[in-house]
N, C-alpha and C positions, 0 to 999 in steps of 0.2 A: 608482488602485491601482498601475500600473505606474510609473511614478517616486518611490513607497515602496518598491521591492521591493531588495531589496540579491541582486543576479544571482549573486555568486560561494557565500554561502553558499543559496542556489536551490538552485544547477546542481551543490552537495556533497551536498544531501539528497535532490535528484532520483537522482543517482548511488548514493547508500547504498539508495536504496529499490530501483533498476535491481537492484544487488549483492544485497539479501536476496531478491529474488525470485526471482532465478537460482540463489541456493545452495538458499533454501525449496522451492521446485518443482525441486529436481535431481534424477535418478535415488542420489545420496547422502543427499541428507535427505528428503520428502514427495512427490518428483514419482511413482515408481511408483504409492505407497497414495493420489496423488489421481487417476494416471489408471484408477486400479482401480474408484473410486469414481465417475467422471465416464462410464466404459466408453468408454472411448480404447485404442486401442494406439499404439505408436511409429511404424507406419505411418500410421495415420489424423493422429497430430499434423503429423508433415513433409506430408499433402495439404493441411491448414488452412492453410498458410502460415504460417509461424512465424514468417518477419520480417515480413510486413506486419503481424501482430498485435502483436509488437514496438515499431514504428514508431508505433503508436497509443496504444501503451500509455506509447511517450516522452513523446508529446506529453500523454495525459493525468495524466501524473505529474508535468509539469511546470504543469498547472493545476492539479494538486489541492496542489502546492507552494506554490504563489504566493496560493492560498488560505487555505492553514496559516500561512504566513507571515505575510499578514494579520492573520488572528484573532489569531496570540502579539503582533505588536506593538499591537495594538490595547488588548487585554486588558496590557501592558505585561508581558509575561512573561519576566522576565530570568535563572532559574537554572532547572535543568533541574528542581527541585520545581515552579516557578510553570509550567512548559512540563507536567510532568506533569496538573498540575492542570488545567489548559487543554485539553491532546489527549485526554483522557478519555472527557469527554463530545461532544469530535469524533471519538474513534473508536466511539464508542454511536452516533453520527447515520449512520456508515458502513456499524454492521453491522447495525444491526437491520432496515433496509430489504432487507441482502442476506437474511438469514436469511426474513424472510417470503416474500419473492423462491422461495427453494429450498424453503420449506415447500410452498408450489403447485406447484413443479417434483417434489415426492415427492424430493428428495433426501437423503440420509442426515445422520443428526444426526453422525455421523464426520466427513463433509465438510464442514457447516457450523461444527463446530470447526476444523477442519484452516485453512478460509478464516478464521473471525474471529479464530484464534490469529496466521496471517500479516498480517491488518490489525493487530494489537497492535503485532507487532513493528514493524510497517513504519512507522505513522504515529508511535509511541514517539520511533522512529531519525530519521524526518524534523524532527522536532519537536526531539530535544535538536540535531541540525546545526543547527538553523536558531536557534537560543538561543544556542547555543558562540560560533557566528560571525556576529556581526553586521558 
């Protein structure tokens, strides 16, 4: 797999997905109403350690890349319809584990849209970068 992987358009869809998670979770767009939901405050996020969650989240955004990546060249998915078509039902395979996931956690059906709306967006974004630029 790794000598199929075309690194620069990787390391554009790793980065666009870094980008909407930081705007999606901002205190400007959904970070307050998710840590309302999650019962965080602003002091408890900076004890978590926010860069090494970060730092994990680099690296796993960079396998869930190289994975996506995958599957569109496999499935030969060359315009952002045939890439739509394709992340589809890879973002079904993403959320619906989360979502049962939080149904036994008792978390609210607000946050479990809130999260499957940011996987929309995120694997959508990753998926047309990695189509656009081969």
């Amino acid at each position: 797999m790794l000598n199929t992987l075309h690194i620069p358009s990787l390391l554009a869809a790793v980065a666009a997905s870094m980008v909407i998670g930081a705007v999606w979770y901002s205190p400007m767009a959904f970070g307050k109403q998710w840590m309302a939901l999650v019962g965080l405050t602003e002091k408890q996020m900076q004890k978590n350690s926010p860069g090494r969650a970060m730092a994990i989240c680099l690296v796993l955004t960079v396998v869930f890349g190289a994975l996506l990546q995958s599957i569109l060249k496999r499935t030969s998915a060359d315009t952002l319809l045939e890439s739509f078509s394709v992340v589809w039902p890879f973002w079904l395979l993403v959320v619906i584990p989360l979502v049962i996931h939080e149904l036994f956690e008792g978390r609210s059906w607000r946050l479990m849209a809130l999260n499957a709306a940011y996987q929309a967006v995120n694997v959508f974004a990753m998926g047309a970068v990695l189509v656009v630029w081969r």
